[in-house]
C-alpha positions as CSV (number, residue, x, y, z in Angstrom):
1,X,83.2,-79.4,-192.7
2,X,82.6,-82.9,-192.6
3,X,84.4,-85.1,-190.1
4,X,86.3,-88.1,-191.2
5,X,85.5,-92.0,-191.7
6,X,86.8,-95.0,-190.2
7,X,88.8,-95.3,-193.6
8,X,90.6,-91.7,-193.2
9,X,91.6,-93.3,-190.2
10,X,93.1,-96.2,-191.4
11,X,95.2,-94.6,-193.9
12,X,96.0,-91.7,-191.9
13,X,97.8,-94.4,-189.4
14,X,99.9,-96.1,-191.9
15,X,101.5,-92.5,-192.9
16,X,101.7,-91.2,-189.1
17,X,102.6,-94.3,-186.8
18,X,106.1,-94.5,-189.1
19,X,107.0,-91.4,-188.9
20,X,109.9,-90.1,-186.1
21,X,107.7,-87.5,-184.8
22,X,103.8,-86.4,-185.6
23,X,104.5,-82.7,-185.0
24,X,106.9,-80.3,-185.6
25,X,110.5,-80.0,-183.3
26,X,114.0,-81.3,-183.9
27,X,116.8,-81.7,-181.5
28,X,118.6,-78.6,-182.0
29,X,115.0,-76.6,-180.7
30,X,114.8,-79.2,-177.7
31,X,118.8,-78.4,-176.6
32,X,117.9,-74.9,-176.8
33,X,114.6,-75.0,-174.6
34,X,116.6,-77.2,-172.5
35,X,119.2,-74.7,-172.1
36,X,117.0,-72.1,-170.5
37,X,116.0,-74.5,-167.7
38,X,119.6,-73.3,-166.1
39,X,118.4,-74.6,-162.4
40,X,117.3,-78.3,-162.8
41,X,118.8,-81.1,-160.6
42,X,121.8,-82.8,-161.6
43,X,119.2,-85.8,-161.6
44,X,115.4,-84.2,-162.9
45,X,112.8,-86.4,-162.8
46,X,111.0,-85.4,-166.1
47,X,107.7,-85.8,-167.6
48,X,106.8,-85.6,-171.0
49,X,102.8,-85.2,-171.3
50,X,101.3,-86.2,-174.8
51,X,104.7,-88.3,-175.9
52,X,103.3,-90.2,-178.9
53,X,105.6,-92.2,-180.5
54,X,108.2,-90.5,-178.4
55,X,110.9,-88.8,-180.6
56,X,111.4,-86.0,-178.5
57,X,111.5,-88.5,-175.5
58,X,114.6,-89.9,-176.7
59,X,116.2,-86.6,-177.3
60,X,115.5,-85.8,-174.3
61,X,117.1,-88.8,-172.6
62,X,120.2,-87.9,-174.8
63,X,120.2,-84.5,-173.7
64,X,119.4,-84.4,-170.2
65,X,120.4,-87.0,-167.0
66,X,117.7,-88.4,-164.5
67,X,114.7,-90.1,-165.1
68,X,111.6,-89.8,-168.2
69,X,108.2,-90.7,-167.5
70,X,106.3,-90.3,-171.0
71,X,102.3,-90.8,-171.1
72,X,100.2,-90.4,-174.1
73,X,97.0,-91.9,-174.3
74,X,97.3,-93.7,-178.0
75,X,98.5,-97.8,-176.8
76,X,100.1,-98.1,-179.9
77,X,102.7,-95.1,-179.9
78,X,103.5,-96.5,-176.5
79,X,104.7,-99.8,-177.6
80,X,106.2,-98.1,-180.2
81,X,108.0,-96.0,-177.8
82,X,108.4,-99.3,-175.1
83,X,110.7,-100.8,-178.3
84,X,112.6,-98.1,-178.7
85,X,113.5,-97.6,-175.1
86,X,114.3,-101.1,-174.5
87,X,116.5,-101.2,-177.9
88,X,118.6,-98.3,-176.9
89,X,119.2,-99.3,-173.3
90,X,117.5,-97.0,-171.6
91,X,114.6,-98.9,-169.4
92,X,116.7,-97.8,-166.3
93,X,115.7,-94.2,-167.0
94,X,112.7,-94.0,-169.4
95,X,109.2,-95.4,-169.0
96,X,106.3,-95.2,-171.5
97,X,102.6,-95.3,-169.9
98,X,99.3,-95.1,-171.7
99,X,97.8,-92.3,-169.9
100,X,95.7,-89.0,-169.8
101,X,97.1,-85.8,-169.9
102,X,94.0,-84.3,-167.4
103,X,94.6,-87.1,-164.5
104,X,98.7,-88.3,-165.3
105,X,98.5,-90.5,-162.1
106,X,101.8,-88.7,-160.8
107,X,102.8,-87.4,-157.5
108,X,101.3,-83.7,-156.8
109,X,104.7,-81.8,-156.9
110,X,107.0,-84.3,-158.0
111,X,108.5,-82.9,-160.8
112,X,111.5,-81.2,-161.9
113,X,110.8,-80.9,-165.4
114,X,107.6,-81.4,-167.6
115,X,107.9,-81.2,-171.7
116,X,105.0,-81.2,-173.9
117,X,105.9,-80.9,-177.6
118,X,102.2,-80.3,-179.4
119,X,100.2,-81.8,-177.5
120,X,99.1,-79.5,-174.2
121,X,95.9,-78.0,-176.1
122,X,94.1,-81.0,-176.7
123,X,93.0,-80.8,-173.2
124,X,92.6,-76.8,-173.3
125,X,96.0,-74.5,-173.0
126,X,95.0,-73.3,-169.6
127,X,93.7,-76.5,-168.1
128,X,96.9,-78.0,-168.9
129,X,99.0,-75.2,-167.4
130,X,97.0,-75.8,-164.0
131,X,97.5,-79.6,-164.1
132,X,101.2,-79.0,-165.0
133,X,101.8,-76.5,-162.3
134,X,100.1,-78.6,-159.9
135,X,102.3,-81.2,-160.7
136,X,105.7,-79.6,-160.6
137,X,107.8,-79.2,-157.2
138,X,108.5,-75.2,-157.0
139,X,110.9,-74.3,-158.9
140,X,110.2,-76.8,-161.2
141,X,109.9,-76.0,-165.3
142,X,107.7,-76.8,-167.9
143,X,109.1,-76.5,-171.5
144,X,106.0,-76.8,-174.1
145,X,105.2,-76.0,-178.0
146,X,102.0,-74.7,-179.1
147,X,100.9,-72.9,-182.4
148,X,100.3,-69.4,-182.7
149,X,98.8,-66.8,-185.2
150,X,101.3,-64.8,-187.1
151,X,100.0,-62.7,-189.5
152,X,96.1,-61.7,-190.0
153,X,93.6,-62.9,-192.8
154,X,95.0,-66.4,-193.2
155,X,94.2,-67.9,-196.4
156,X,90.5,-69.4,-196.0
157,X,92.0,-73.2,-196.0
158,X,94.2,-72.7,-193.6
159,X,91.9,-70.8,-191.2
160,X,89.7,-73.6,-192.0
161,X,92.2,-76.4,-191.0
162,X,93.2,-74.5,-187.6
163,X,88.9,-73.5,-186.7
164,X,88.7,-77.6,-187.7
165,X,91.6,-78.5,-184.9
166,X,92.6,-76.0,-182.9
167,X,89.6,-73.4,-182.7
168,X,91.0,-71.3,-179.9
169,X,94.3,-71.0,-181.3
170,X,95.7,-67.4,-180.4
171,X,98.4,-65.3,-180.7
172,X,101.7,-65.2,-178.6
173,X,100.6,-62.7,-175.9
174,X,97.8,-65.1,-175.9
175,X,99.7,-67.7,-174.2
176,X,102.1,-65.4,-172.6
177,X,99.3,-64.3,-170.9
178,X,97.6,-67.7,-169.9
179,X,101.1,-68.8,-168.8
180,X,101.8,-65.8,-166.4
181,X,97.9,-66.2,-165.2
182,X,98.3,-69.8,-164.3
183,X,101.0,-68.6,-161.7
184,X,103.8,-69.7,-163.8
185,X,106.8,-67.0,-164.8
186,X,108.3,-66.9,-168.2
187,X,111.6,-67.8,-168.3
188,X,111.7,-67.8,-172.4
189,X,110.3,-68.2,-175.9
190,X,111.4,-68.7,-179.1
191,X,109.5,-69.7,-182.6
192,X,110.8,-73.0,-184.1
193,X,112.6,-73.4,-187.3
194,X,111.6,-73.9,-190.2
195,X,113.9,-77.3,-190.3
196,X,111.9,-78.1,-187.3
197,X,108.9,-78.7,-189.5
198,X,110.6,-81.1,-192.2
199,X,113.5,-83.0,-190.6
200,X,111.5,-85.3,-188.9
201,X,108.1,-84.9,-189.7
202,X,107.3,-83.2,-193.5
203,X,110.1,-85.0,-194.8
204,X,109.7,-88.1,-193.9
205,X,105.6,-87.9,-194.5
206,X,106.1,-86.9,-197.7
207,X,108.7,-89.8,-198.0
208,X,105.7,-92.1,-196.5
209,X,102.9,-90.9,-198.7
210,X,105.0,-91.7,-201.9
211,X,105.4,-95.6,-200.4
212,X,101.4,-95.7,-199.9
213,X,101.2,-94.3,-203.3
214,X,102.5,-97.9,-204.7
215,X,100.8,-99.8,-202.0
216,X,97.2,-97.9,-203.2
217,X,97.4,-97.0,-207.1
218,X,94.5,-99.2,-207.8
219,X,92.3,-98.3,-204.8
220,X,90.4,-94.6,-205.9
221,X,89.4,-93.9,-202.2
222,X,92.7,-94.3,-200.6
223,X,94.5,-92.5,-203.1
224,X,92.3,-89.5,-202.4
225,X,92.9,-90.2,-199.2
226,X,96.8,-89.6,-199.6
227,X,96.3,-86.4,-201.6
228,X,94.4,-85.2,-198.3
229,X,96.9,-85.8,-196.5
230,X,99.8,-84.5,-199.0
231,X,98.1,-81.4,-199.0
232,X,99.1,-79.9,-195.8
233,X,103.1,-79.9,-196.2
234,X,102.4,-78.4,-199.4
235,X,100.2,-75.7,-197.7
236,X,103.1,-75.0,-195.3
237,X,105.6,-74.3,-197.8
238,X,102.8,-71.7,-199.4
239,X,101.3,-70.7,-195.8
240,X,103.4,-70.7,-193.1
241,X,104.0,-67.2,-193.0
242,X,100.2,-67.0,-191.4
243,X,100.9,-69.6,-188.0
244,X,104.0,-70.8,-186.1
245,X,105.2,-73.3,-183.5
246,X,106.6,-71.6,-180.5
247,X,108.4,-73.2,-177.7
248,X,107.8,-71.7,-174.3
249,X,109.9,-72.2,-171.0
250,X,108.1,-71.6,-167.8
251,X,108.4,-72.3,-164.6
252,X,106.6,-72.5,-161.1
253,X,108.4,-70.1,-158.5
254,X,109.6,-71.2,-155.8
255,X,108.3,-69.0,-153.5
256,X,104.7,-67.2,-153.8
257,X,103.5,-64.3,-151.5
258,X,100.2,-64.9,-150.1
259,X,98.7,-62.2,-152.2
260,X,100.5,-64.3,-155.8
261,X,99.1,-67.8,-154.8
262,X,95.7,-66.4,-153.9
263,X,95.9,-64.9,-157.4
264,X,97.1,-68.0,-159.3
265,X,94.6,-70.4,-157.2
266,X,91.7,-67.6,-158.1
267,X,93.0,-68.2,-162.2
268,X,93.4,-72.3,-161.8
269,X,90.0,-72.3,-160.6
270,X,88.7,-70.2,-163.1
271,X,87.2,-71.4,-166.6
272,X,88.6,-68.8,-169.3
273,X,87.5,-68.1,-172.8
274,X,88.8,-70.9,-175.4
275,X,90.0,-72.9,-172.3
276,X,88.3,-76.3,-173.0
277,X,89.7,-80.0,-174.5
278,X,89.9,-79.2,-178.2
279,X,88.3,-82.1,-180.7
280,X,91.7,-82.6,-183.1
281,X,91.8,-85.2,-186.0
282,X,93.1,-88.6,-184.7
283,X,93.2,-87.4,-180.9
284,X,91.4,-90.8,-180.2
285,X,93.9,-92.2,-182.5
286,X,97.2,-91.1,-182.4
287,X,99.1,-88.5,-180.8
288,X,98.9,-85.0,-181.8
289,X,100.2,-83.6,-185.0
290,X,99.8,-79.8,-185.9
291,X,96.5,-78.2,-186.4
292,X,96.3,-77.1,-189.6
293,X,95.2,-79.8,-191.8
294,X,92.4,-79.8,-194.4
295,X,90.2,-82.7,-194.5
C-alpha cells in the first residue's frame, strides 16, 4: 500500500485541525475513567501525553481539580490548545507544551494522574507503559484508550487500514497483559460507546468534509482526496463490530516487594514482540486519530 503525498497531507489537515477531537472519546467515557481513579489528591497534578488539539484536556480540567500539563508533539494543535486555555480562563491550571511522548521532560515520579486518549501506541504500548510508570509517584494512575480486536477475519480493508497504522494492534488480554507486566495493576476497563465515536469526531468530520466539498468541487485530486477520507466513518458504521476503543485504568502500586519490582524492572527493560513506535498516517502531522483508515 502506497504511502501518502504532501497533498494528502494538506487536505487531510484542513478536515482534522477543526475538528474537537481526532479520535474517538466523549465526556461521559472520561467522567467514568475518572471515577475509578477513587484515590487521587484533592489537588493531582495530571499529565495528558499525546493531547492534540486538546478536547479531552479540557474535559478534564472540568472534571477534575489540580493542575494539566498536556504535550503533543504537532505545534499547531498546541496553539490551538494555548487559545483555548487562555479563552476559558484556565492558564492558572493548564499548560500546553510541544513535546515527545518517549522523553516528556517531567519530574521522574511526579505524577498523580497521566491520561492518554489514542495516542500511547505511536511510541509502542509497552514502551509507553514504562515511561508512564516511571513517571508517576506510587500510587499514582494512568487512564489510557487504545484499540483492540474484537471479532476474527476482519473485512480485508479494514485489516488493511489497522496493518497500515497500528500493525501490532491486539486483543484485550493483549494489553491487560502488557499493563500488569509493566508493574502496573488494573484497576478497570471498559469499551467506549459507540457515541464516543461520532459526537465529537465522526460527526463533525463528516460535517467538515461536506464544507471542503464546496471549497474543492473543481479540483479532481482533492476531491478524491475527501472521498478517502469519507470512507472510514462509513466503514465504521459497516465494520465496527471487528475493532473497539477501550479505556483502561491502571495504576502504579504503592508499595512493591522486592521480588514485584525485580520483576517489573526485568519487563521495563525488556523489548517485547510488537513493542516498537508504530509509523501512523499524520503522526508527523497531527495528533493521533484511530487506526483504521484506508488510504
Amino acid at each position: 500500500m502506497n504511502q501518502p503525498g504532501s497533498r494528502f497531507w494538506e487536505i487531510f489537515c484542513e478536515v482534522y485541525e477543526s475538528l474537537p477531537r481526532q479520535g474517538p472519546g466523549n465526556r461521559v467515557c472520561a467522567a467514568r475513567a475518572l471515577g475509578l481513579c477513587r484515590e487521587l489528591p484533592q489537588s493531582p497534578a495530571i499529565l495528558d501525553l499525546g493531547c492534540g488539539v486538546g478536547g479531552q484536556t479540557l474535559q478534564l480540567a472540568e472534571l477534575a481539580s489540580g493542575s494539566i500539563v498536556a504535550i503533543d508533539r504537532h505545534a499547531p494543535s498546541i496553539e490551538r490548545l494555548k487559545a483555548a486555555i487562555a479563552e476559558r480562563g484556565l492558564s492558572q491550571r493548564v499548560r500546553a507544551l510541544v513535546g515527545d511522548m518517549t522523553s516528556p521532560e517531567q519530574p521522574l515520579e511526579s505524577v498523580d494522574l497521566i491520561w492518554s486518549e489514542g495516542a500511547l501506541y505511536n511510541i509502542g504500548l509497552r514502551n509507553a507503559l514504562r515511561v508512564c510508570h516511571g513517571l508517576l509517584r506510587p500510587g499514582g494512575y494512568l487512564a489510557f484508550t487504545d484499540a483492540v480486536w474484537r471479532k476474527e477475519n476482519p473485512p480485508p480493508e479494514i485489516k488493511a487500514g489497522f496493518d497500515l497504522g497500528y500493525p501490532s494492534m491486539g486483543w484485550l488480554d493483549d494489553d491487560v497483559a502488557a499493563i500488569r507486566n509493566c508493574g502496573f495493576e488494573l484497576v478497570g476497563h471498559f469499551t467506549l460507546t459507540d457515541e464516543a465515536w461520532w459526537e465529537d469526531f465522526y460527526t463533525p468530520m463528516e460535517t467538515r468534509i461536506a464544507e471542503l466539498r464546496g471549497k474543492y468541487a473543481s479540483d479532481v485530486e482533492a476531491s478524491a482526496i475527501l472521498d478517502q477520507l469519507a470512507e472510514e466513518p462509513q466503514m465504521h458504521r459497516r465494520h465496527s463490530s471487528f475493532y473497539a476503543y477501550e479505556f483502561f485504568v491502571a495504576r502504579r502500586p504503592l508499595a512493591q516487594s522486592r521480588p514485584e519490582m525485580i520483576e517489573a524492572l526485568e519487563h521495563q527493560a525488556r523489548p517485547a514482540d510488537g513493542d516498537r513506535t508504530e509509523t501512523r498516517r499524520g503522526e508527523h502531522v497531527l495528533r493521533d486519530h484511530p487506526p483504521g483508515r484506508v488510504v
